[in-house]
C-alpha positions as CSV (number, residue, x, y, z in Angstrom):
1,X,-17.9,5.3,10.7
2,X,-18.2,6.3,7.0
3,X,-16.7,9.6,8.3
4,X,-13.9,7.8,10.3
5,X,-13.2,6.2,6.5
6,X,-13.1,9.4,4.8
7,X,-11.0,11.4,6.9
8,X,-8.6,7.8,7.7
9,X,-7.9,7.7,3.2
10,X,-6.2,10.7,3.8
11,X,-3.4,9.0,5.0
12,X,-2.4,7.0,2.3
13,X,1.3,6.7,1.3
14,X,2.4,8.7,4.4
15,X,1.3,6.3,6.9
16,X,3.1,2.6,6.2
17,X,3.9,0.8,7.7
18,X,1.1,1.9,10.1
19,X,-2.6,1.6,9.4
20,X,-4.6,4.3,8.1
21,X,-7.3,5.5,10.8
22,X,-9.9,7.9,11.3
23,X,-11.4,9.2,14.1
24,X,-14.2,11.1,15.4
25,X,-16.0,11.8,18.7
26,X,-19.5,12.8,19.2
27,X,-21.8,14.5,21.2
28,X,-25.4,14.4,21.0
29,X,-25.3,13.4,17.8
30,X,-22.8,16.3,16.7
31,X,-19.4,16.3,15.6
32,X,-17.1,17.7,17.9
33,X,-14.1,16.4,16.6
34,X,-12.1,14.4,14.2
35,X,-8.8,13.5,13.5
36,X,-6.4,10.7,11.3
37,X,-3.2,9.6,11.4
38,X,-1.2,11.6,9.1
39,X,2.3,10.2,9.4
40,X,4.4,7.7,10.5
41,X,6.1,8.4,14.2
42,X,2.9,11.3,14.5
43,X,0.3,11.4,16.6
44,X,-2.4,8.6,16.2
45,X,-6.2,9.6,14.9
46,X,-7.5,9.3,18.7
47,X,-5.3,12.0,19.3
48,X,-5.6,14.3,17.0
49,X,-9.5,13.6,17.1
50,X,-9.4,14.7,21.2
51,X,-7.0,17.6,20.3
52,X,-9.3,19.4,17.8
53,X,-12.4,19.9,20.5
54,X,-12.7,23.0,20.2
55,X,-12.0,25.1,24.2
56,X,-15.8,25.1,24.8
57,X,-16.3,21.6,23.7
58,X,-13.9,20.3,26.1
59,X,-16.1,19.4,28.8
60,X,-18.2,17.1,26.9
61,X,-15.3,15.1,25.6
62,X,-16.7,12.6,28.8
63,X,-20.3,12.4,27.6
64,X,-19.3,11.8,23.9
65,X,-19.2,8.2,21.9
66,X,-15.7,7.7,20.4
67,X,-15.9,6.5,16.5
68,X,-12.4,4.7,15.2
69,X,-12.1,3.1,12.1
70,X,-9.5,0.7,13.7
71,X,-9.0,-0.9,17.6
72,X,-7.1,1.9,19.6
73,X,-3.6,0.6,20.3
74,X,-2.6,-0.9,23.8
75,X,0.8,-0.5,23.6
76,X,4.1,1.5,23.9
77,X,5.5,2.3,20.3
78,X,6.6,5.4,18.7
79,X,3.9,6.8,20.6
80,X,1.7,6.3,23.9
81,X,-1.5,4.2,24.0
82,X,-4.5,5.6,22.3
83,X,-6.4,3.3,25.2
84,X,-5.0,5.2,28.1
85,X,-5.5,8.7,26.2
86,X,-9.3,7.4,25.8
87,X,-9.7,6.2,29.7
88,X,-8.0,9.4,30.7
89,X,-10.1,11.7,28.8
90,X,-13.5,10.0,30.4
91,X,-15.0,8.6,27.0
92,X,-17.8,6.3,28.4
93,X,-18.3,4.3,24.7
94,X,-16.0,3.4,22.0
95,X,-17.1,2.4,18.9
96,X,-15.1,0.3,16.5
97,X,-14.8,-0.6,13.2
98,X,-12.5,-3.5,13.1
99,X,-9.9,-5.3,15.1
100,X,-6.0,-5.0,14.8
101,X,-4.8,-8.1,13.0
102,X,-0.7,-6.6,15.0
103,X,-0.1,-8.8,17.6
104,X,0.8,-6.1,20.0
105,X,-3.0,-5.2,19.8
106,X,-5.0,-7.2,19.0
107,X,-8.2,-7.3,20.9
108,X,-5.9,-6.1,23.9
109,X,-7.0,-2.4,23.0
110,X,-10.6,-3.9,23.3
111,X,-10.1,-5.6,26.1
112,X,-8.1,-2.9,28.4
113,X,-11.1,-0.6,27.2
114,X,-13.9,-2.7,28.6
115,X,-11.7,-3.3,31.7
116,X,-11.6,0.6,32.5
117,X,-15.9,0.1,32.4
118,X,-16.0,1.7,28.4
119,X,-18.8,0.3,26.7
120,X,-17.4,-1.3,23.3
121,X,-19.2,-2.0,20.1
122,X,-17.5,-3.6,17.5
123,X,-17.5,-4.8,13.8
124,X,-19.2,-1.5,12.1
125,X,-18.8,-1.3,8.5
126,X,-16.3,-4.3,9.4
127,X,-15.0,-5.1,5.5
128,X,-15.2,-1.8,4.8
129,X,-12.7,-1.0,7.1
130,X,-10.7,-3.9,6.8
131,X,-10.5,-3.2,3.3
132,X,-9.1,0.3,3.7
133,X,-6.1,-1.1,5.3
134,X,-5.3,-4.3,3.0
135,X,-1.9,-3.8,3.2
136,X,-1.6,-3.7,6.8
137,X,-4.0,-6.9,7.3
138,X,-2.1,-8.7,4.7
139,X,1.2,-8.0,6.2
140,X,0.0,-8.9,9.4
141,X,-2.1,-12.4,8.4
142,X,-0.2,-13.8,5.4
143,X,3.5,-12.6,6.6
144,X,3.8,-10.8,3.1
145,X,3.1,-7.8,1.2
146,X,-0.1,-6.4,-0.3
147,X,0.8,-7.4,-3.9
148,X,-0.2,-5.2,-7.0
149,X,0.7,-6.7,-10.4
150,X,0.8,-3.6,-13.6
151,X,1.2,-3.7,-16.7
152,X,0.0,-1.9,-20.6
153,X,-0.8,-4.2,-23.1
154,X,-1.7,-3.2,-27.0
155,X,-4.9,-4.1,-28.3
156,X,-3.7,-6.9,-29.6
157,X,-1.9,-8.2,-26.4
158,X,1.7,-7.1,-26.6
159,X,3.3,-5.5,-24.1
160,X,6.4,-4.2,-25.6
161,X,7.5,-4.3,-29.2
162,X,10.4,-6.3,-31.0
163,X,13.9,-4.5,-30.7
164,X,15.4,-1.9,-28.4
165,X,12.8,1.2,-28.9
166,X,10.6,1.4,-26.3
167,X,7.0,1.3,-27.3
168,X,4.5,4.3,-25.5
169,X,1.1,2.2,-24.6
170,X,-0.6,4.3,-22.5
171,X,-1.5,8.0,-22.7
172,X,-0.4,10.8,-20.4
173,X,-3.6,11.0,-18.1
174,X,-3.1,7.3,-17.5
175,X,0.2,7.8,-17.0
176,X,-0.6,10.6,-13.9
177,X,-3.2,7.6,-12.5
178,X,-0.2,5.2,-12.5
179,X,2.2,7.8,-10.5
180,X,-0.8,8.2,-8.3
181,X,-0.9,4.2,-8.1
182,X,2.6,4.4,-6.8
183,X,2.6,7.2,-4.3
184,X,0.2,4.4,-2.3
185,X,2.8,1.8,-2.2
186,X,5.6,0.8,-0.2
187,X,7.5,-0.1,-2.9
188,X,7.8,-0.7,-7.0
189,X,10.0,-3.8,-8.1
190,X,11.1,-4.0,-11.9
191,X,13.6,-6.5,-13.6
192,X,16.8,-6.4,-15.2
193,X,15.9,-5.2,-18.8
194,X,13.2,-3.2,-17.8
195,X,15.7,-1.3,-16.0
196,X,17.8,-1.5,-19.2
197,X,15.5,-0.7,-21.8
198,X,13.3,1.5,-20.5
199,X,15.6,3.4,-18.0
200,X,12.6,4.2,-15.2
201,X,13.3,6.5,-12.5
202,X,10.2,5.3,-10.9
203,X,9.7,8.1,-8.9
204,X,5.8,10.3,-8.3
205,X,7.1,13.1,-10.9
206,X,3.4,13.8,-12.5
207,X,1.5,13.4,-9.1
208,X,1.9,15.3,-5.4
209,X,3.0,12.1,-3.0
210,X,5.7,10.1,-1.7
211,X,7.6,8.2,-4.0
212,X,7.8,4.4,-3.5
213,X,11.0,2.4,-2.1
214,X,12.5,1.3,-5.5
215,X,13.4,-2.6,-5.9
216,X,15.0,-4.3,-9.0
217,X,16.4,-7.2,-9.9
218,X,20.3,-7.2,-11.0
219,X,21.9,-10.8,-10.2
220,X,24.9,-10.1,-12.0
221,X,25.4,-6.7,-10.7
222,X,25.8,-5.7,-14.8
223,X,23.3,-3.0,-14.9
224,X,25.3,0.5,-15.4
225,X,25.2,2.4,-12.8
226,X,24.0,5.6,-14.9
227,X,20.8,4.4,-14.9
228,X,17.9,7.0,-13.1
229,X,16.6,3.8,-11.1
230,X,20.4,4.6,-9.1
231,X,20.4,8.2,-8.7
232,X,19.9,9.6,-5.3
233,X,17.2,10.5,-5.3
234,X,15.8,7.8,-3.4
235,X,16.8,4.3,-1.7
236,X,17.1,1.2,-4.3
237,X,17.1,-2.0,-3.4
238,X,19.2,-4.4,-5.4
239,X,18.1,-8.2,-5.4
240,X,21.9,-9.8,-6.7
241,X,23.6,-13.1,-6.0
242,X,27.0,-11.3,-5.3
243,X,26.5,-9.5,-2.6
244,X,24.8,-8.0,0.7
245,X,25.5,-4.7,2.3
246,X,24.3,-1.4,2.4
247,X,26.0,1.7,0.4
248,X,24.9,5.1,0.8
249,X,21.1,5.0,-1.2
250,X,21.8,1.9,-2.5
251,X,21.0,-1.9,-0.6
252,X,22.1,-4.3,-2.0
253,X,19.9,-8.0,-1.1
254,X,21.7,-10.8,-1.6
255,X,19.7,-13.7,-3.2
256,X,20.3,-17.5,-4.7
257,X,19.9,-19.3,-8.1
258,X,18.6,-22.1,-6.7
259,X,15.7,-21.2,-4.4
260,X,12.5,-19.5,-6.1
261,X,13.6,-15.8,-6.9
262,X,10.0,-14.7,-6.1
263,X,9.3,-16.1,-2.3
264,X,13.1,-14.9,-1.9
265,X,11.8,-11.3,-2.6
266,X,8.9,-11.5,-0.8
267,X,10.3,-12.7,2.4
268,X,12.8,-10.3,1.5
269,X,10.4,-7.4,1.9
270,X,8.6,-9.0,4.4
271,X,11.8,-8.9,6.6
272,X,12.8,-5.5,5.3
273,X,9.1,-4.5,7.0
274,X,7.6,-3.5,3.5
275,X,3.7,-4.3,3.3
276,X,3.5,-4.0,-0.1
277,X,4.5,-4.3,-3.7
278,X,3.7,-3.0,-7.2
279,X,5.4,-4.8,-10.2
280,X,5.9,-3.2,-13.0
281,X,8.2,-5.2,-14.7
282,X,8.0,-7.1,-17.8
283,X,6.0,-10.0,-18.9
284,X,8.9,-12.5,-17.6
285,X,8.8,-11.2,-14.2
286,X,4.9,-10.3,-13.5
287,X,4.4,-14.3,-15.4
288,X,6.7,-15.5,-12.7
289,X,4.4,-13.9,-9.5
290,X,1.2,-15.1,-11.6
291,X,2.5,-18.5,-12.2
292,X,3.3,-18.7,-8.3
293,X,-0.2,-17.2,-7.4
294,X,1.3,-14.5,-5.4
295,X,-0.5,-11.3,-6.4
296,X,-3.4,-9.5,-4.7
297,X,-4.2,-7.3,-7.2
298,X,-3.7,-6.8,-11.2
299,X,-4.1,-3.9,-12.9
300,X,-4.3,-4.4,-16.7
301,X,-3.9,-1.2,-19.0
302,X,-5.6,-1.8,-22.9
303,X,-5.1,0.6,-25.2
304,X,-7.7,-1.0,-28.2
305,X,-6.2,1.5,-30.8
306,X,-2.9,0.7,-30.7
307,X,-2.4,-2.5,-33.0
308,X,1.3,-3.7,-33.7
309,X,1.3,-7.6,-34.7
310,X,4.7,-8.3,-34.0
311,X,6.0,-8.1,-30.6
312,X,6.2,-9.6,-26.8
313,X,2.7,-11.1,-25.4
314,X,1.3,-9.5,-22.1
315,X,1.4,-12.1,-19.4
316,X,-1.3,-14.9,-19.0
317,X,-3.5,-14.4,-16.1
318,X,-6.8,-16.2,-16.1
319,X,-9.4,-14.1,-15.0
320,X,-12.7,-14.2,-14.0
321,X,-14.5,-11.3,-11.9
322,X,-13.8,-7.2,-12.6
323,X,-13.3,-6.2,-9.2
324,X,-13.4,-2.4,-11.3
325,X,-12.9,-0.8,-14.9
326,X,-11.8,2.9,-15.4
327,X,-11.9,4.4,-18.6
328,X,-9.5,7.2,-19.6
329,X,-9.4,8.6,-23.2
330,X,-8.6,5.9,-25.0
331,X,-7.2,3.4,-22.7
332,X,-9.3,0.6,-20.8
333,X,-8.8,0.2,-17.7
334,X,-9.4,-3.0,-15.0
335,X,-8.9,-4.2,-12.0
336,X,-8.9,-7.7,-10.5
337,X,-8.8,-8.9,-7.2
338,X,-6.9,-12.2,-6.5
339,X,-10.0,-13.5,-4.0
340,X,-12.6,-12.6,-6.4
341,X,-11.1,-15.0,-9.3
């Protein structure tokens, strides 16, 4: 199962808004093969897992034990049911490392499996592998995306300085981490003057993966339009109170004064089939998802050396636990988790 975890992380960012899964089938305690799901509308890790036996391997495929990270699928989507591919091929035990929180699936893969007289052990390295796939359960169990809160803060707490000129926090291996950070999400929501001031193109420039679904807020529709979060180079999302249609790269979401603007994005994205989030806005818009407790994560960037007195607080977040702290040169890096406090 630790294997089916290894090779389902290579997934990530490619995947959504399916789960990442590993798979591997065994024979007398040997590996004779393993597979993961490697892209959206691709072949599942049960298949790919079967398909790499080796030609002289083949006939033990129906006197091996299936390992999955995740409950084989049941159902008709973009592609057949990994249950039928596993009856078909003669596997006489499946064993699994969590269930599948979708609807479509859940325990039904389990259940058709034990129906066809495969022996089914469940729960193996259970939080492990629910864990793996955060984003997916969330999605799934809360109706919402997996939310990441980011930001740099000075040593002394400011995020930003006074005036128009930006100010450069972290450094640029930290920088490559964060491009890394986003190349795993669905999606990467800023504000107005973030937008404005610090002209993002919030793209994966300084690391090899997919670039995330861009989101920012604009509710007068004022933000000029040469800004490099509108270039077309990918789909933006623009959360307005003017209007609601789709043009070319750019969707425009239309949203209201009067209801909260944050559960309006989230179910926004939850309708829009997005399971999850990072914000990387500024302290008014990640202080409005914290004051509303709805984050998952936060990932808080210090750099100690960098001291300038005057300027705009970090957001308050009360924290408890370290879920995880990175050090890179000079910047200090930690994680929280939302359960852990």
């Amino acid at each position: 199962m630790h294997r089916c975890l290894e090779l389902a992380k290579q997934g990530i960012g490619y995947v959504a808004p399916n789960p990442m899964v590993g798979a591997v089938l065994v024979h007398n305690g040997k590996i004779i093969g393993e597979g993961f799901h490697q892209q959206y509308g691709g072949p599942h890790a049960e298949v790919n897992c079967i398909n790499s036996v080796r030609e002289q391997d083949k006939e033990k495929i129906s006197n091996s034990v299936l390992y999955v990270s995740l409950e084989p699928c049941s159902h008709f989507g973009k592609t057949p049911p990994c249950t039928d591919l596993v009856i078909a091929n003669k596997i006489p035990e499946a064993v699994i490392g969590c269930r599948d929180p979708f609807k479509e699936v859940n325990e039904k893969g389990i259940e058709k499996l034990k129906a066809a007289g495969i022996r089914v052990v469940y729960g193996i390295l259970e939080d492990q592998c629910r864990q793996l796939n955060k984003r997916f359960f969330t999605f799934h169990t809360k109706h919402r995306p997996y939310i990441i809160l980011k930001w740099a803060e000075t040593g002394d707490g400011k995020i930003a300085a006074n005036g128009t000129e930006r100010l450069l926090i972290s450094n640029e291996q930290t920088n490559r981490l964060v491009h890394k950070w986003r190349s795993e999400e669905a999606s990467i929501l800023i504000g107005t003057n973030t937008a404005l001031l610090d002209d993002p193109e919030l793209t994966t420039r300084t690391w090899d993966g997919p670039s995330p679904l861009r989101l920012v807020i604009d509710m007068g529709m004022k933000l000029p339009a040469s800004l490099k979060i509108f270039n077309d180079k990918l789909r933006t999302v623009i959360f307005n109170k003017i209007k609601h249609e789709e043009k070319a790269h750019l969707i425009y979401y239309q949203v209201t004064e009067d209801v909260n603007l944050v559960h309006q994005i989230v179910n926004a994205l939850y309708q829009m089939k997005i399971q999850s989030v990072i914000v990387e806005g500024g302290a008014r818009l990640l202080q409005s998802f914290i004051d509303e407790e709805m984050w998952d994560e936060a990932r808080i960037i210090k750099n100690e050396e960098l001291i300038i007195n005057n300027g705009l607080a970090a957001p308050e977040l009360e924290i408890k636990n370290t879920d995880q702290e990175i050090k890179i040169l000079g910047d200090s890096i930690k994680i929280y988790n939302h359960e852990l406090g």
